[in-house]
C-alpha positions as CSV (number, residue, x, y, z in Angstrom):
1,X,15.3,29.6,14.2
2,X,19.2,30.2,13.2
3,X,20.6,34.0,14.4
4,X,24.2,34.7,14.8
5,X,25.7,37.3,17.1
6,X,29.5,39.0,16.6
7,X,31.0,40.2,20.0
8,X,33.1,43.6,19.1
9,X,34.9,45.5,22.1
10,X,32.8,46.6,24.8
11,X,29.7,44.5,23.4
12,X,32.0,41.5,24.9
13,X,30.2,41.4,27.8
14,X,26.7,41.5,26.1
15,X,27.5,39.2,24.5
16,X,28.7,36.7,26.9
17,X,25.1,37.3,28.7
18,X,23.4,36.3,25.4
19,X,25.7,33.4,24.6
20,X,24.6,32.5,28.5
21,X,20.7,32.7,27.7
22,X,21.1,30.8,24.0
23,X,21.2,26.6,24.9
24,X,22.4,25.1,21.6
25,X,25.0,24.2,19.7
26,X,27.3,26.9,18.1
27,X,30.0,27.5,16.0
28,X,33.4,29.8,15.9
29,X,35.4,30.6,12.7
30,X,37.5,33.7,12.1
31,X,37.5,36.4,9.2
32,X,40.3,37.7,8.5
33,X,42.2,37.3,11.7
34,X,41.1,40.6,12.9
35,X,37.5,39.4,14.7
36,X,35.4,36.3,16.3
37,X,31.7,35.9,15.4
38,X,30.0,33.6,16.7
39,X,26.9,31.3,15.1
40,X,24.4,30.5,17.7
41,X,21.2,28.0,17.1
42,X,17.9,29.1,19.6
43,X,14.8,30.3,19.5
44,X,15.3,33.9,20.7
45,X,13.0,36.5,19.8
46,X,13.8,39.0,16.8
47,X,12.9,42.3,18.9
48,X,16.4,41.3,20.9
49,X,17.8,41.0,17.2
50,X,16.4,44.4,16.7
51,X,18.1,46.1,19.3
52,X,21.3,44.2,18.7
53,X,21.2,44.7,14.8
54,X,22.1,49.0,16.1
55,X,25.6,47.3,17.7
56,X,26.7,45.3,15.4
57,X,27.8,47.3,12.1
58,X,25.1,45.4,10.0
59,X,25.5,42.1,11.2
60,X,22.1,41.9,13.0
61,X,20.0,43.0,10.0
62,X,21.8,39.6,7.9
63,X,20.4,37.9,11.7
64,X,17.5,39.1,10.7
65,X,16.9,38.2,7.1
66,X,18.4,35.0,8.4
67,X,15.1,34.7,11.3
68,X,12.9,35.5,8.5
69,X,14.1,33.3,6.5
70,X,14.0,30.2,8.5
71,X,10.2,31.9,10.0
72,X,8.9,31.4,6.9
73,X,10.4,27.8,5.9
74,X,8.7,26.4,8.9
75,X,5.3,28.4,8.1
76,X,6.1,26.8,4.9
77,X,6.5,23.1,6.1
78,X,3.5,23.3,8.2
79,X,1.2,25.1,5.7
80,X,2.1,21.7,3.7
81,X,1.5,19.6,6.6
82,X,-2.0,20.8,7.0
83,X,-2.8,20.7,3.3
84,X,-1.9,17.2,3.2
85,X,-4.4,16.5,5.9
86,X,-7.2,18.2,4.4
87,X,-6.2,16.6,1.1
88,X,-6.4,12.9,2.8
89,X,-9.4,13.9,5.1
90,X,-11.3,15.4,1.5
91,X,-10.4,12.4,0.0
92,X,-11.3,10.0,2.5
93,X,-14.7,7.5,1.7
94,X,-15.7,5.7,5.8
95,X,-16.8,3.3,3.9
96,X,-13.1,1.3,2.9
97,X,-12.3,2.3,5.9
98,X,-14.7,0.6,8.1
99,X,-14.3,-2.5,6.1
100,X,-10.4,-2.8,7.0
101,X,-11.4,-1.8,10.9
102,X,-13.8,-4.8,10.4
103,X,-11.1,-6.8,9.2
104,X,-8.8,-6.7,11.5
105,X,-10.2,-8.8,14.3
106,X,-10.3,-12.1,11.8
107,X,-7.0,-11.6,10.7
108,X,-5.3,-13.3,13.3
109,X,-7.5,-16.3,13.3
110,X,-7.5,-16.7,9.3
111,X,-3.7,-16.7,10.1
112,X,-4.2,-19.6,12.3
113,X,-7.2,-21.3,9.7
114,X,-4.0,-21.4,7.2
115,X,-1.2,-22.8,9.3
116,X,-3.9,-25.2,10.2
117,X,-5.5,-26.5,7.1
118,X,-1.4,-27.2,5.9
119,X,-0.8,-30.0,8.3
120,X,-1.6,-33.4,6.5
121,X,-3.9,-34.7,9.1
122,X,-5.2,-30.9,9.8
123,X,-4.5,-31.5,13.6
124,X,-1.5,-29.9,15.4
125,X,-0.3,-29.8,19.4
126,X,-1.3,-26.5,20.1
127,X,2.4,-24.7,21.3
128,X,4.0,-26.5,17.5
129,X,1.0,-24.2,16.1
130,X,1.8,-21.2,18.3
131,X,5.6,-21.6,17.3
132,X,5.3,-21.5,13.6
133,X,2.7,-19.0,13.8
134,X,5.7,-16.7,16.1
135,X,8.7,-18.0,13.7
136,X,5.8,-16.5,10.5
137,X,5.5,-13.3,12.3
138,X,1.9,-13.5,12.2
139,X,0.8,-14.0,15.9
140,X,2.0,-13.1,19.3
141,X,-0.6,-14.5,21.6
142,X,0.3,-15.1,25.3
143,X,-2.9,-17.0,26.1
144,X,-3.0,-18.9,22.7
145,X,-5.3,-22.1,23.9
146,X,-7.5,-19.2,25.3
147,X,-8.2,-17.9,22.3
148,X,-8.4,-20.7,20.3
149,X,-11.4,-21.9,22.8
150,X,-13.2,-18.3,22.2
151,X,-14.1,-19.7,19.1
152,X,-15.4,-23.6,19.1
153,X,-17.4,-23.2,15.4
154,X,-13.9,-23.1,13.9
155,X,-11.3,-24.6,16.2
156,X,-11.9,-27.5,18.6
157,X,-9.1,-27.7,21.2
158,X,-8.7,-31.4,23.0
159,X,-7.7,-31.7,26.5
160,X,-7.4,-35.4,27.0
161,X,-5.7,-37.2,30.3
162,X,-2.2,-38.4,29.3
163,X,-1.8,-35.9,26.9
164,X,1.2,-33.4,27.8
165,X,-0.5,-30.4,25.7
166,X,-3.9,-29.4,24.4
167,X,-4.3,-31.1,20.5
168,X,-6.0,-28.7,18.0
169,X,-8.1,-29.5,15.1
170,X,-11.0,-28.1,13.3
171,X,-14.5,-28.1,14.1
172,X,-17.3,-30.2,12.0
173,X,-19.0,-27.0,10.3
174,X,-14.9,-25.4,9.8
175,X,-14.2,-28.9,8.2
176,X,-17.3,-28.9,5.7
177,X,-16.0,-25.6,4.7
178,X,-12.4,-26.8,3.8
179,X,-14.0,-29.2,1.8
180,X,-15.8,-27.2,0.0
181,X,-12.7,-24.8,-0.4
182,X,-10.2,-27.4,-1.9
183,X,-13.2,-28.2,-4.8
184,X,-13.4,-24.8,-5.7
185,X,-9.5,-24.2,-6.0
186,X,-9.8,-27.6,-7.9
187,X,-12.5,-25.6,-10.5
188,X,-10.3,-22.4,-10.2
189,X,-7.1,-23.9,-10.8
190,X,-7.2,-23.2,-15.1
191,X,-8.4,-19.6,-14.7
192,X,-5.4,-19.1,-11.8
193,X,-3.3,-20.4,-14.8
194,X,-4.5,-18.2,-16.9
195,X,-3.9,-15.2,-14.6
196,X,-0.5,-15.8,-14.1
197,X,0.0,-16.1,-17.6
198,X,-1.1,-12.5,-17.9
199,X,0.9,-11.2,-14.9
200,X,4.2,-12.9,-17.0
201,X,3.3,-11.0,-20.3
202,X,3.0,-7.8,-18.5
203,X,6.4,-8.3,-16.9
204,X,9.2,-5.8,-19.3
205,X,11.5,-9.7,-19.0
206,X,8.4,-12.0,-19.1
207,X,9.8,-13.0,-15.8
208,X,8.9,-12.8,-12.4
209,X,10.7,-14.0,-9.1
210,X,9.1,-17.0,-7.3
211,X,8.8,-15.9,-4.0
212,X,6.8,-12.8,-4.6
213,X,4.4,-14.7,-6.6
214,X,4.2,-17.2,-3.7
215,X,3.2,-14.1,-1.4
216,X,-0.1,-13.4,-3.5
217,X,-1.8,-16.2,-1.7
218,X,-4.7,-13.6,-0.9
219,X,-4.5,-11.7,-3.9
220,X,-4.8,-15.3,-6.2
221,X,-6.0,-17.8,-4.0
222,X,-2.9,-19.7,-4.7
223,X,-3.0,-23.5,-3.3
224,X,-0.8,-24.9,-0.5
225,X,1.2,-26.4,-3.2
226,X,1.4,-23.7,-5.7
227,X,5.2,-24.0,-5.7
228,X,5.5,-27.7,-5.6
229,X,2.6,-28.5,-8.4
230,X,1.5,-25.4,-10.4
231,X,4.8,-23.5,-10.8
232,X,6.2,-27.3,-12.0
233,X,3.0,-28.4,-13.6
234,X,2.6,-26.5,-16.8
235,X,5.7,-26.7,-18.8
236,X,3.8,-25.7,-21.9
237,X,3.0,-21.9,-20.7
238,X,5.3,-21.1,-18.0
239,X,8.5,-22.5,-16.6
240,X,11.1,-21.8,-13.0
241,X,14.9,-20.7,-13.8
242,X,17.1,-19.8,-10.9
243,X,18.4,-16.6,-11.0
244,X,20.9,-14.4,-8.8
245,X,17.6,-14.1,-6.3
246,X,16.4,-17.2,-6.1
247,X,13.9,-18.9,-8.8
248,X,12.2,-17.0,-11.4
249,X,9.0,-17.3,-13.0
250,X,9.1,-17.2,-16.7
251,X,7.0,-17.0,-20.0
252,X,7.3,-20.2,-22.5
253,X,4.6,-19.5,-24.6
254,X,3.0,-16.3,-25.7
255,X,-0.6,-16.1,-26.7
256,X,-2.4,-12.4,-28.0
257,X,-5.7,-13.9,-27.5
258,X,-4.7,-12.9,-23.2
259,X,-3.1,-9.4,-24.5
260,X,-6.6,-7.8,-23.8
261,X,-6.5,-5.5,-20.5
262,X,-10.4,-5.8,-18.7
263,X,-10.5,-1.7,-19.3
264,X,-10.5,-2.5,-22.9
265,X,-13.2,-5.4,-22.5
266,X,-15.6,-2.8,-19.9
267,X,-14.7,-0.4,-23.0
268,X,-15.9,-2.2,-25.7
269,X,-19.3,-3.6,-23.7
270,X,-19.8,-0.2,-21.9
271,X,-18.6,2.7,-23.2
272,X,-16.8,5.6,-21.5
273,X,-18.2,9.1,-22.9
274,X,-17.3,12.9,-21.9
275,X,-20.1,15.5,-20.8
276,X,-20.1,16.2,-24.4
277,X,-21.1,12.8,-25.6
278,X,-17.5,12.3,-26.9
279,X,-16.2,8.6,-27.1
280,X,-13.5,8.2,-24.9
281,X,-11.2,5.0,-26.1
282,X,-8.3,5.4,-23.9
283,X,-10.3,6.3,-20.5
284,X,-11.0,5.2,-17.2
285,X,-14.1,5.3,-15.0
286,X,-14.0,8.2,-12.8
287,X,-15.1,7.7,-9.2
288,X,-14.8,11.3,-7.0
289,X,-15.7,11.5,-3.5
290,X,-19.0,13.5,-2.7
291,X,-17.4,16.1,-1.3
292,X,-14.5,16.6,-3.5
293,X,-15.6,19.2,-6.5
294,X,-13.5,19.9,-9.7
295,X,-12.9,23.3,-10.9
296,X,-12.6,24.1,-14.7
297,X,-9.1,24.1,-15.1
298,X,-9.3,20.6,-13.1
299,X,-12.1,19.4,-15.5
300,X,-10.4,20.4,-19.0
301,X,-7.1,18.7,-17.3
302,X,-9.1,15.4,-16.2
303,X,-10.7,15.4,-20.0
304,X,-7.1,16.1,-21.6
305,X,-5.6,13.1,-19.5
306,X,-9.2,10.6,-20.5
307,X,-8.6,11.4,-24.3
308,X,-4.4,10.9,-24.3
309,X,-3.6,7.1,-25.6
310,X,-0.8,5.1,-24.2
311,X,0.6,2.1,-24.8
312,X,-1.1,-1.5,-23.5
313,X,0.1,-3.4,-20.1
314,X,1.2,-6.2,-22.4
315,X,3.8,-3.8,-24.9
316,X,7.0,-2.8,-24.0
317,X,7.2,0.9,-23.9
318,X,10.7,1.5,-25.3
319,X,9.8,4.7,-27.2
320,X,7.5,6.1,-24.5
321,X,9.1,9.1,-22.5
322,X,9.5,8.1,-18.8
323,X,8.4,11.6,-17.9
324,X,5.5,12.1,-20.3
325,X,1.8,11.5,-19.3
326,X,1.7,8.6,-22.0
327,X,3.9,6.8,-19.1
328,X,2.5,7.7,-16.3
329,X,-1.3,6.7,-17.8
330,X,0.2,3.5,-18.9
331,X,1.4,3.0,-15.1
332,X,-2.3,3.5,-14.3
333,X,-3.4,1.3,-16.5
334,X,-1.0,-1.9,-15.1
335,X,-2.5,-1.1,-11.5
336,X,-5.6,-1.5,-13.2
337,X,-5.0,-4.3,-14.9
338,X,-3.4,-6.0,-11.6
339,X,-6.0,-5.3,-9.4
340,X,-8.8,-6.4,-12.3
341,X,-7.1,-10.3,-11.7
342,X,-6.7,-10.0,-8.3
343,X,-9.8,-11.9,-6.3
344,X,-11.3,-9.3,-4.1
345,X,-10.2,-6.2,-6.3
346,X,-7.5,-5.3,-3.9
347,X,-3.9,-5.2,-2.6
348,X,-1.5,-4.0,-0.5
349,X,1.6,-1.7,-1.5
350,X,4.0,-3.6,-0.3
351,X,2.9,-6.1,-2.4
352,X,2.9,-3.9,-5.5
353,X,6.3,-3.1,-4.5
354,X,7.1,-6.7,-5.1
355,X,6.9,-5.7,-9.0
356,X,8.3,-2.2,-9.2
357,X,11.3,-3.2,-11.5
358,X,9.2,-5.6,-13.2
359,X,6.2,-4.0,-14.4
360,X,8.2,-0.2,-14.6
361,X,5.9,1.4,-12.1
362,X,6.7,5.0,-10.4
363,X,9.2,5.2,-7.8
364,X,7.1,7.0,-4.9
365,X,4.3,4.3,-5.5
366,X,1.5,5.2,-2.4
367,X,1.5,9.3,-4.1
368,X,1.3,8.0,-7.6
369,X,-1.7,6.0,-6.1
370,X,-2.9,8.6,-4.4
371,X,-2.7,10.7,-7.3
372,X,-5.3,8.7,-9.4
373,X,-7.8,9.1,-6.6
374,X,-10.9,9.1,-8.6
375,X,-9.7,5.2,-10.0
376,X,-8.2,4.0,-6.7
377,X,-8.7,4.4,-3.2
378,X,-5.2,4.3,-0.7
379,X,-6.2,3.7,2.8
380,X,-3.5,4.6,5.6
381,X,-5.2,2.7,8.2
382,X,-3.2,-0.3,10.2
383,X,0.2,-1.2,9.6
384,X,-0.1,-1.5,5.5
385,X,-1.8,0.8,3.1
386,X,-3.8,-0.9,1.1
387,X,-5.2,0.0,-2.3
388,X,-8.6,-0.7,-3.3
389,X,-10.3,-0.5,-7.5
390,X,-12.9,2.0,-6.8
391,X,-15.4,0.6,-10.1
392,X,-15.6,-3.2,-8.5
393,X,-16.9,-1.8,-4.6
394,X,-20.0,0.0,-3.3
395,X,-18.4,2.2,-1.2
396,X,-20.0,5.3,-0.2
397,X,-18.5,8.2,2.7
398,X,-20.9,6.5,5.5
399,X,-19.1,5.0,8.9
400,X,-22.1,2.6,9.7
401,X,-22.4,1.0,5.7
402,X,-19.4,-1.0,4.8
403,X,-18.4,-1.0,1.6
404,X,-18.7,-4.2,-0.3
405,X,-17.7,-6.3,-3.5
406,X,-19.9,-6.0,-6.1
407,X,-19.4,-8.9,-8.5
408,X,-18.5,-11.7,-5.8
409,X,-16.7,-15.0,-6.8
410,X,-16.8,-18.1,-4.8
411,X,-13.8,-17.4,-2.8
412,X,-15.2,-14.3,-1.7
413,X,-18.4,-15.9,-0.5
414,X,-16.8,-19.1,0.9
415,X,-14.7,-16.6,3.3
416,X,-17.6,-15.1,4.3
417,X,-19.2,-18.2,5.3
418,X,-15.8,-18.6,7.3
419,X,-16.1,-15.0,8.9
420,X,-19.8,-15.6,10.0
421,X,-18.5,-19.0,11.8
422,X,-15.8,-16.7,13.6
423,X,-18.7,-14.5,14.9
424,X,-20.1,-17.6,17.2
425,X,-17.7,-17.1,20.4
426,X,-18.4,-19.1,23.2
């Protein structure tokens, strides 16, 4: 709370005792030249104000507006507090969120699979692998043979005489799996083409920068050597410039047949309709938690915002107000579009981020996702929030049933073949 208190003749004293109570910072200027007051920071209580406010000519009942007035701005701020709470806890489904907490002990050790599977002869002294893993920022293990050990269906860890540190390579069932991963990234390597074909031609530039591409290796499934042999490999649809930055990614070739957003293909094979059997061309499936319940005037909104049209992912939108719901629709419909290439039908926002510039998306991205809560899901759980597309999981507001993929590619089973070999500990 802020109160002020003016000293005048025999008040002095009184004054001096309150100034002695208040611990905070305060501050003196003069009025006039013919008196002091003095502004005083603390949390003292207004009935003192009160009886102060009869001494002071006035200047306790401006204290006192002033107590009110800050009263009521941290009511305000914690009023908003708590509805944000309530607003993430209404909104929350257990189901994404047990799936991350599930995640997180593999992490680590898919950290370690990768580091491991990029060595040429797949077989590394085990503190070089500990090192690159600390210079990646992706492990920090004190006991790192220890844990490698825990798990002998993925990682076999030599201890041979005459050798000055433990060797680690792959088990026999790990190595039948990378095996079977490099022929499917072989089989996947035209439709990954093909994908970042379609992230160029949503860029505003046709353009975008190398590294963040290279960071999508979950997202994509990109290759060890995407950089090397992919990003130098196809001439004909996309080529690397250097830039201020670093190298760029840009578009050689552009083909409308790819211009097609998979909203528009669902649309076309499935179509979206209102409670009033209207067609609804320009609109998204609608997933609300089961405890979250629309009013009317939310209702007529949501169908207002289902019929609007905006322009494609793949258009420029020079004529389209910034600030209009055409824009902000046509934002959803890029996050859409994004997470429809992606893999496993999710992301980070950090990685969106990544794009911002390139793509036009809102500046306070994790509220503008958070927004759209009937099309995406934002969890805030672990370091990164991570954003999920609500129509491609099973998800339902249930702590013991996980929510999983529903149209599963090869990559998504191959790393579940992976995760159950993590599972056998020793």
């Amino acid at each position: 709370y802020g109160y002020g208190y003016g000293c005048y003749g025999k008040y002095g004293v009184v004054g001096l005792c309150v100034c002695a109570r208040m611990a905070a910072a305060w501050n003196c200027f003069n009025r006039n030249n013919s008196h002091r007051r003095v502004l005083i920071l603390n949390t003292f209580p207004p009935s003192n104000l009160r009886f102060f406010s009869a001494r002071c000519n006035g200047l306790g009942r401006q204290i006192l507006l002033l107590h009110h007035a800050c009263q009521m701005s941290t009511y305000a701020s914690a009023r908003a507090r708590i509805n944000r709470e309530k607003r993430v806890r209404r909104r929350m489904i257990q189901g994404f969120e047990s799936l991350i907490h599930l995640e997180k002990p593999f992490r680590r050790l898919w950290n370690i699979k990768r580091f491991l599977a990029k060595h040429p002869t797949q077989c590394m002294p085990a503190r070089e692998l500990e090192k690159r893993l600390e210079c990646a920022r992706l492990l920090r293990c004190p006991k790192f043979v220890s844990l490698l050990k825990k798990y002998p269906a993925i990682f076999s860890v030599s201890e041979e005489n005459g050798l000055e540190q433990p060797l680690v390579r792959f088990a026999e069932g790990a190595k039948e799996l990378l095996d079977e991963e490099r022929n499917i990234r072989r089989w996947y390597e035209p439709f990954l083409v093909q994908k970042i074909r379609k992230l160029l031609m949503m860029s505003a530039d046709n353009t975008l920068q190398l590294d963040h591409l290279c960071a999508m290796e979950q997202e994509f499934a990109l290759p060890d050597d995407f950089r090397e042999r992919i990003a130098y490999g196809y001439p004909d649809f996309f080529k690397v410039v250097e830039g201020e930055n670093g190298p760029f990614l840009q578009l050689t070739a552009w083909d409308e047949a790819l211009a097609v957003t998979a909203r528009e293909k669902n649309v076309r094979e499935n179509p979206l309709f209102d409670k009033r059997n209207k067609l609804l061309p320009f609109g998204f499936p609608i997933f609300l938690p089961g405890c979250h319940r629309l009013g009317i005037k939310d209702t007529q909104a949501l169908n207002t915002w289902q019929r609007t049209p905006f322009v494609s992912p793949y258009e420029t939108p020079k004529w389209v107000d910034p600030m209009s719901v055409a824009a902000g629709k046509r934002s959803v419909a890029v996050l859409h579009e994004f997470l429809s290439l992606t893999v496993q039908k999710r992301t980070t926002v950090e990685h969106l981020d990544h794009f911002h510039a390139n793509w036009k998306l809102p500046c306070r991205l994790p509220a503008f996702v958070d927004r759209h809560f009937g099309i995406f899901y934002l969890s805030h759980r672990g370091d990164r929030n991570h954003v999920f597309l609500k129509e491609a999981y099973k998800a339902i507001d249930d702590r013991t049933k996980v929510a999983y993929l529903i149209n599963r590619g090869p990559h998504v089973l191959l790393n579940e073949l992976f995760c159950n070999l993590m599972q056998v500990r020793s």
